[in-house]
C-alpha positions as CSV (number, residue, x, y, z in Angstrom):
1,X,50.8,-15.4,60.8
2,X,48.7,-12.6,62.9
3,X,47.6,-9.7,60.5
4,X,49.4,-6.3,61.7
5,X,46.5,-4.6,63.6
6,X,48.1,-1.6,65.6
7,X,46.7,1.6,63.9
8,X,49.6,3.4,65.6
9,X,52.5,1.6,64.5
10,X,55.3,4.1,62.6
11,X,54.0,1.7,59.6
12,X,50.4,2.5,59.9
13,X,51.2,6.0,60.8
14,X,53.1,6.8,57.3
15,X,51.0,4.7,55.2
16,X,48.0,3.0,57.1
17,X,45.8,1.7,54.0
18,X,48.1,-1.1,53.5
19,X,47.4,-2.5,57.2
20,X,44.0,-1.5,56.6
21,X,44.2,-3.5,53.2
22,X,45.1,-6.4,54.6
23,X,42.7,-6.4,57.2
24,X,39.6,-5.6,55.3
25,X,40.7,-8.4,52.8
26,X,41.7,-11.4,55.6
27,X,39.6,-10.5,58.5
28,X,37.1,-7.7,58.3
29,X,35.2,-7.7,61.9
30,X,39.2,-7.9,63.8
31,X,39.3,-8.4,67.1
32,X,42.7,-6.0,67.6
33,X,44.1,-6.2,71.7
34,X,46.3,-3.2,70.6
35,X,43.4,-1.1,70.6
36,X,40.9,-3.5,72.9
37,X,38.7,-2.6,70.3
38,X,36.7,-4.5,67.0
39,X,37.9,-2.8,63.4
40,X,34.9,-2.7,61.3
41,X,36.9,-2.5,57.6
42,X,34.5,-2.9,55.0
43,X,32.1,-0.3,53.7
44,X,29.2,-2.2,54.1
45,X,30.0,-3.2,57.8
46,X,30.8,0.5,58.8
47,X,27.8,1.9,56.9
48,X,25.5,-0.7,58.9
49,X,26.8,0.7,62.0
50,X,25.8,4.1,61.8
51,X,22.4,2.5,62.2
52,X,23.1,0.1,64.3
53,X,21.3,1.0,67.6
54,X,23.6,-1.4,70.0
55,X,26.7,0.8,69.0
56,X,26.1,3.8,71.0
57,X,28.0,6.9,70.6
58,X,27.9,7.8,74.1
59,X,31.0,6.7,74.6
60,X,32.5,9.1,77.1
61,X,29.9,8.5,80.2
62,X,31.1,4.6,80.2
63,X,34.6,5.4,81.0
64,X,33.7,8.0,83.7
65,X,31.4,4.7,85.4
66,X,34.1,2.4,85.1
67,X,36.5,4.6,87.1
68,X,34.3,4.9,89.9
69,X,35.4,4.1,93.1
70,X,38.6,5.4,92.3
71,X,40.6,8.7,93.5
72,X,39.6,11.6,90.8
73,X,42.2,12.6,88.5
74,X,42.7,15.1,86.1
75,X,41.8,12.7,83.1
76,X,38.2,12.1,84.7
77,X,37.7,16.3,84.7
78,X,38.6,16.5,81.0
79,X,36.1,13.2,80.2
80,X,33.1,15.0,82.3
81,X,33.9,18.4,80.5
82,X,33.7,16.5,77.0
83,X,30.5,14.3,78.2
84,X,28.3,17.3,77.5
85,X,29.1,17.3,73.9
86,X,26.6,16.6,71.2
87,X,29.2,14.4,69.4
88,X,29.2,11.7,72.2
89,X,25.5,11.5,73.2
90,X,22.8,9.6,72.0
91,X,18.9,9.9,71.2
92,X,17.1,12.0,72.7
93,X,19.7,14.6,74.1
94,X,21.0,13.9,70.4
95,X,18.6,14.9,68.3
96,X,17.3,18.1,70.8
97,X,21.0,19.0,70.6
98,X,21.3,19.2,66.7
99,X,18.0,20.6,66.6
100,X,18.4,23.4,68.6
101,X,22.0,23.9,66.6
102,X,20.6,23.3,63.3
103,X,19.5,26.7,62.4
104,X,22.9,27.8,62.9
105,X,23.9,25.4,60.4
106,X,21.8,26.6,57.9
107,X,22.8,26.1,54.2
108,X,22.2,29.9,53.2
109,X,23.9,30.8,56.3
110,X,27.3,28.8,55.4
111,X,26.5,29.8,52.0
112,X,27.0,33.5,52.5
113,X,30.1,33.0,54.6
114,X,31.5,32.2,50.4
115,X,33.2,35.1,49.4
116,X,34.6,36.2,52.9
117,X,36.7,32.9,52.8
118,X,38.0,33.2,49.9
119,X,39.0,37.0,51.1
120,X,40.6,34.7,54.2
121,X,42.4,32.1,52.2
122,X,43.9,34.7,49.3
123,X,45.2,37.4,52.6
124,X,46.3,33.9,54.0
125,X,48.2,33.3,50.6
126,X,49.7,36.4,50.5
127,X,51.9,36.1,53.0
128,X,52.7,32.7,52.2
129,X,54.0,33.5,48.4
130,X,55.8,36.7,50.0
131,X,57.7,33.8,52.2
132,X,60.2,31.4,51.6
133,X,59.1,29.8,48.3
134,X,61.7,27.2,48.8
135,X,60.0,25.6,51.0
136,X,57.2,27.1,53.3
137,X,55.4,25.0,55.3
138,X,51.7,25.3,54.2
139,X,49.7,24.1,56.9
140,X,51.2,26.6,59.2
141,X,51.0,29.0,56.9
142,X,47.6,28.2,55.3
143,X,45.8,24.9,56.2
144,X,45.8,25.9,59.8
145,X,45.0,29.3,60.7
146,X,42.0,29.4,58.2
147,X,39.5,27.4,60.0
148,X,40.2,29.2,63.5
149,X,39.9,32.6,62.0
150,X,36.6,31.3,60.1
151,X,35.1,29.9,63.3
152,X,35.7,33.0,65.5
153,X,34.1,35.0,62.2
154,X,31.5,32.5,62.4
155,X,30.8,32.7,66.4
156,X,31.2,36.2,66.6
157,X,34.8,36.7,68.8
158,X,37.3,39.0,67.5
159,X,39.7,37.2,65.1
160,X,42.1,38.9,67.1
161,X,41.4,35.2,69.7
162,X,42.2,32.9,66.6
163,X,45.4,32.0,68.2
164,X,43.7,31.0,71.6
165,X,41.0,29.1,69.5
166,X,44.2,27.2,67.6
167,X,45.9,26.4,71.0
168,X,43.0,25.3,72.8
169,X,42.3,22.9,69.9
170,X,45.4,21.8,69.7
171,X,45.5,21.2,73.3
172,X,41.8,18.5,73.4
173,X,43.4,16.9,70.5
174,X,46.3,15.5,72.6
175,X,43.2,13.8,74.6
176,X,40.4,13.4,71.9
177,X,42.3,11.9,68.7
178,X,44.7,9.5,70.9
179,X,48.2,9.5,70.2
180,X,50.9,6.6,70.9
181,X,53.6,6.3,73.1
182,X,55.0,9.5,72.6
183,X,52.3,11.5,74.4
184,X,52.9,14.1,76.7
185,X,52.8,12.9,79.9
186,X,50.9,16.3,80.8
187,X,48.4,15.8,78.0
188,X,45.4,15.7,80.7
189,X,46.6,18.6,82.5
190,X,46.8,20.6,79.2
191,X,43.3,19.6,77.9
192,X,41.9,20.5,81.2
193,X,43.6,24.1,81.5
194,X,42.5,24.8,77.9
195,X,39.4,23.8,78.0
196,X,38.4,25.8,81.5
197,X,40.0,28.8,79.8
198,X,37.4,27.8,77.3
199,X,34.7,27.8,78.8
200,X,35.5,31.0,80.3
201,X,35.7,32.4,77.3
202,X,32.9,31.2,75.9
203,X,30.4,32.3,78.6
204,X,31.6,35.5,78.7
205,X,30.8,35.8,74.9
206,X,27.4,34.2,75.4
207,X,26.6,37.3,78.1
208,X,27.8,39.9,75.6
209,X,25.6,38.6,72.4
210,X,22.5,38.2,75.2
211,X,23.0,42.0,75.4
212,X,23.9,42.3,71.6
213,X,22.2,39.6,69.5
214,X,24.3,39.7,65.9
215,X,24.0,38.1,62.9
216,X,26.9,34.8,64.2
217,X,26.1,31.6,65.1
218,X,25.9,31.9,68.4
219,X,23.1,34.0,68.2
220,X,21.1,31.5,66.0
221,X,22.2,28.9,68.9
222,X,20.3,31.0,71.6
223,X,17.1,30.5,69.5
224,X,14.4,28.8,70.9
225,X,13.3,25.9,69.1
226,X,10.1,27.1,67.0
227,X,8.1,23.5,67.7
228,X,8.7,23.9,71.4
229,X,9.5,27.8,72.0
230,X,9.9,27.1,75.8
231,X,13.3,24.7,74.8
232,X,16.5,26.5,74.4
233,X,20.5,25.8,74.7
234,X,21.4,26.5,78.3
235,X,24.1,28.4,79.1
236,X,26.6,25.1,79.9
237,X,24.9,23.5,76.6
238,X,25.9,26.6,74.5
239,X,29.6,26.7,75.8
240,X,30.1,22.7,75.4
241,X,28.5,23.4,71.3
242,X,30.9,26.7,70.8
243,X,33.3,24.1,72.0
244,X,32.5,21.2,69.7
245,X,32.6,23.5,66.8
246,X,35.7,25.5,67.7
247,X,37.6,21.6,68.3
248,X,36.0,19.5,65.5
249,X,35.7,22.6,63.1
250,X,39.2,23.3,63.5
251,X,41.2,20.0,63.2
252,X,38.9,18.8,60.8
253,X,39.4,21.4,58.0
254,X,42.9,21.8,58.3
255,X,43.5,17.7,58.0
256,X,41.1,18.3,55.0
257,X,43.1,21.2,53.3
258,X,46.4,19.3,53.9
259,X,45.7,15.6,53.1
260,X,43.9,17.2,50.0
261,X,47.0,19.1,48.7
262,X,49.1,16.6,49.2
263,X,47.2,14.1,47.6
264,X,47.4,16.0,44.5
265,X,50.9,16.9,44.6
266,X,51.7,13.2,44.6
267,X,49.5,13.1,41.9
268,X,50.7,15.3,39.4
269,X,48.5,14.1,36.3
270,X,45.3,14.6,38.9
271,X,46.4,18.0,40.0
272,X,47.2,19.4,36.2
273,X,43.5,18.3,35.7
274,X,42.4,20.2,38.2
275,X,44.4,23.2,36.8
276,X,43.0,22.6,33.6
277,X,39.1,22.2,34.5
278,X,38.5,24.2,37.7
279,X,35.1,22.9,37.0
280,X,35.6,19.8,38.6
281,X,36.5,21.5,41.9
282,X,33.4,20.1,43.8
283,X,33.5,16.5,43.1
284,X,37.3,16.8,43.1
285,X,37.2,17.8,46.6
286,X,34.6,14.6,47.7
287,X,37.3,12.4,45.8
288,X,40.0,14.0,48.0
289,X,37.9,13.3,51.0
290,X,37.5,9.6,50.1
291,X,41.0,9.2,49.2
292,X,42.6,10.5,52.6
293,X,40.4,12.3,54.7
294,X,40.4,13.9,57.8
295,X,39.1,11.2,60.0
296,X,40.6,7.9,59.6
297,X,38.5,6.1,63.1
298,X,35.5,6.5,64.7
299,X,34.9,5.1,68.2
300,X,31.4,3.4,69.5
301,X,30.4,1.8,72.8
302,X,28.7,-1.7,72.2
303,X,25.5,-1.1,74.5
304,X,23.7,-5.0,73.7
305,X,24.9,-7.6,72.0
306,X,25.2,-7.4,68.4
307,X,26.4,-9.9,65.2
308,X,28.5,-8.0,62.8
309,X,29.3,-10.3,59.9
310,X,29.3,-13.6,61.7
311,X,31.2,-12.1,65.2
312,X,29.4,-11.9,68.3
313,X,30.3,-8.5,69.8
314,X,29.3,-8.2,73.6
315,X,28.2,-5.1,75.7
316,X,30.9,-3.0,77.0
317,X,33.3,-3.7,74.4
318,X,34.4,-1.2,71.7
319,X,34.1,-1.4,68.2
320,X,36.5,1.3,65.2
321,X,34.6,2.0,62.6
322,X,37.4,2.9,60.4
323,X,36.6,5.2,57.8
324,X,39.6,5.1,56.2
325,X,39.3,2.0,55.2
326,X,35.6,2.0,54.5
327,X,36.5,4.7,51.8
328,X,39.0,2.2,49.9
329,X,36.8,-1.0,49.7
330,X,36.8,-2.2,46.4
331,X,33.6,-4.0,46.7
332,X,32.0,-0.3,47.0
333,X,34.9,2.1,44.7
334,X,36.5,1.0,41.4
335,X,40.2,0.9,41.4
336,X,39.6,2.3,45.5
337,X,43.4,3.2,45.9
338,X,43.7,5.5,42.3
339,X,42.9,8.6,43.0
340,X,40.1,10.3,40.2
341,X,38.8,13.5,40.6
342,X,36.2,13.1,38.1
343,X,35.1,9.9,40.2
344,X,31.2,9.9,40.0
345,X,29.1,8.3,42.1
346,X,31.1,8.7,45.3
347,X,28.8,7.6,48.7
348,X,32.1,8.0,50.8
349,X,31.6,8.2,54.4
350,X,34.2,10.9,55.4
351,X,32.2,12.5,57.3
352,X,30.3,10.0,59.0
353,X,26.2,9.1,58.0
354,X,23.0,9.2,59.2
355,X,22.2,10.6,62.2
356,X,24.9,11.6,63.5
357,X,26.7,12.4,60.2
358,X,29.3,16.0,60.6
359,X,26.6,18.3,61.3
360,X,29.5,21.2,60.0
361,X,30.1,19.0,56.8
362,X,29.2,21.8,54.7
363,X,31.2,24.6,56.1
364,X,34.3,21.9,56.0
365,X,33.6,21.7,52.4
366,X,33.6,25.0,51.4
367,X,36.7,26.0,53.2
368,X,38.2,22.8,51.8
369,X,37.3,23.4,48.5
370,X,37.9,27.4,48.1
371,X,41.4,26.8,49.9
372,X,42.2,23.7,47.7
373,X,41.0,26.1,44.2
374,X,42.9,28.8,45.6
375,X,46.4,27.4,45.9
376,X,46.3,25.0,42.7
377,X,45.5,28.5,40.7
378,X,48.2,30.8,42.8
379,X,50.9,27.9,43.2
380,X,52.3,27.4,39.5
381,X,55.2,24.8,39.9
382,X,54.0,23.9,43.3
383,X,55.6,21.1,44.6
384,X,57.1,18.7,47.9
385,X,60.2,20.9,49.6
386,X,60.6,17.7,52.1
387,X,59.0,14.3,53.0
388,X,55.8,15.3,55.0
389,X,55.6,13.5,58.3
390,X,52.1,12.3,59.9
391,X,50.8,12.3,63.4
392,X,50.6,9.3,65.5
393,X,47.0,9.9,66.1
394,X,45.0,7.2,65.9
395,X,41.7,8.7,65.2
396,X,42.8,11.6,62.9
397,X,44.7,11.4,59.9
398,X,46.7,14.4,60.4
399,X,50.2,15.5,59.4
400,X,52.6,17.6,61.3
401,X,53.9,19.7,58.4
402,X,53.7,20.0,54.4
403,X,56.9,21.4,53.2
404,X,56.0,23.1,49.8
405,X,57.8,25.0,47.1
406,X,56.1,26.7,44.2
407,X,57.0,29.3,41.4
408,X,54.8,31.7,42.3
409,X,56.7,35.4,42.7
410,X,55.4,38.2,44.5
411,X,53.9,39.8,41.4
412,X,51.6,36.9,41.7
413,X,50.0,37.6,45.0
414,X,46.8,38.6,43.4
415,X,46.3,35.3,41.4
């Protein structure tokens, strides 16, 4: 009987780790022809990956080459727009990319952003406990506003944009996390309007901090690199990172805040813990991140043949690393699908590894963790108003809405 391999069945959707169980367990290195693509399962497979040189994470520029020849269309805009990021490019344009971002990146610089989102998440709060306690949805509400108001904090734009940064992320996400059959038809035409308004955007804040340097990111992304002080960001360069950050940044954290609550509202025991010892926050929060993070697949580009586990896997194919999966193998986690928050070691790979590892990990941890602290203390009695319902996305694990109720009144807006 053929293993269940489609990553975007209703099945897999609600609950994928079962499929992804099975898969690990019976057939680890899966050829899948729903997804024309290997699934690397175990831990050990995916974490060899991120190291293996013949999977190549420039995986955009091979589908532009194989639709040459044919009549342009609006998909081959968005794919050249998105070709330019950091994310999909390899060594050397790799590593002068994140080294010309890095100082943006900096840990004192994230650091200091501390106590403003906490500022963020308890105004954010506010409003939510003055709502419907019945059942507000908090990812509208909560989970998804913070990251875009933190990133146009962090790049310098008035918060006053944060809608347009939401839509426009919510727009490349029809066309970057690949959905199923229910896709907009227009999904292309939507990414491509988004992102031009983008970049518009985005250049015309790079001329304003050229005349006004300030203290933001982009700033410290207009820095020459001090080993080679004639190597800086150009100006297309700078608007594709403001975009990377502004896309990735943005669905990232808010699957992270969401997956995070809910996990612990289905655990009850793990989320009274947590109410209990609000010392545990930080390696709660990497325990929430193993147990259903943000990012469920990863894509690479197999650039020479390689032998993963016995299979031959030829040039131009694709391989999944499947994070998801990787983060519930029990030959690397205890008891993989019980969900600890005192667990200790935990090497998950939520947010990728080596080189080309989240390079805003830490900024998605902080808001994670100060927005996960911050409604476990100002939620008392919080709980599921409805049976949440995920995306069919087959590269983010993401949901549409978390219907919660709580106890909280509005004399308890100040936590």
């Amino acid at each position: 009987m053929p293993l269940p391999d489609d990553l975007l069945s209703p099945e897999a959707t609600a609950d994928p780790h079962a499929v992804l169980a099975a898969l690990r367990e019976h057939d680890p290195v899966h050829w899948s022809e729903a997804h024309r693509a290997w699934l690397l399962t175990r831990y050990d497979d995916v974490s060899a990956a991120f190291q293996n040189k013949a999977l190549s994470n420039d995986r955009v520029r091979p589908l532009l080459a194989a639709r040459r020849g044919h009549a342009p269309s609006t998909s081959d805009q968005v794919l050249e727009l998105l070709a330019s990021w950091m994310v999909v490019s390899d060594p050397p344009a790799h590593t002068r990319l994140r080294k010309l971002a890095g100082g943006a990146f900096k840990a004192q610089r994230i650091s200091a952003m501390d106590a403003q989102i906490e500022r963020l998440v308890d105004d954010l709060l506010d409003t939510f406990v003055a709502g419907a306690p019945a059942g507000s949805d908090l990812i509208s509400d909560v989970a998804y506003p913070l990251p875009a108001t933190v990133i146009a904090t962090m790049l310098g734009a008035p918060v006053a944009d944060r809608d347009r940064f939401r839509d426009w992320s919510d727009e490349l996400a029809l066309v970057a996390f690949g959905t199923g059959g229910e896709a907009r038809a227009d999904r292309h035409e939507r990414a491509l309007r988004g992102l031009r308004e983008m970049d518009a955007y985005f250049r015309d804040l790079i001329a304003v901090r050229r005349r006004d340097p300030g203290e933001d990111m982009l700033t410290a992304m207009m820095a020459t690199d001090p080993d080679d002080p004639g190597d800086r960001l150009a100006d297309d360069e700078l608007v594709a990172m403001c975009a990377l950050l502004l896309f990735a940044g943005h669905e990232t954290t808010t699957n992270s805040i969401a997956n995070a609550t809910l996990a612990l509202l289905r655990h009850p025991d793990q989320l009274e813990l947590l109410r209990d010892r609000p010392d545990l926050l930080a390696p709660a929060v990497e325990e929430l991140l193993r147990f259903d993070g943000p990012i469920k697949v990863l894509n690479r580009w197999v650039v020479a043949e390689t032998e993963i586990a016995g299979c031959v896997i030829s040039p131009g194919q694709r391989v999944h690393l499947v994070l998801a999966a990787a983060n519930r193998d029990p030959a690397r986690f205890d008891d993989p699908d019980r969900l600890d928050l005192t667990r200790s070691p935990n090497p998950h790979v939520a947010f990728g590894k080596g080189i080309h590892a989240c390079i805003g990990a830490q900024l998605a941890r902080m808001e994670t963790r100060i927005a996960v602290g911050r409604i476990v203390a100002r939620l008392p009695g919080m709980r599921l108003a409805g049976e949440p319902v995920w995306k069919d996305s087959l590269a983010s694990r993401s949901l549409e809405a978390l219907p919660v109720a709580h106890d909280a009144g509005r004399k308890a807006a100040v936590g």
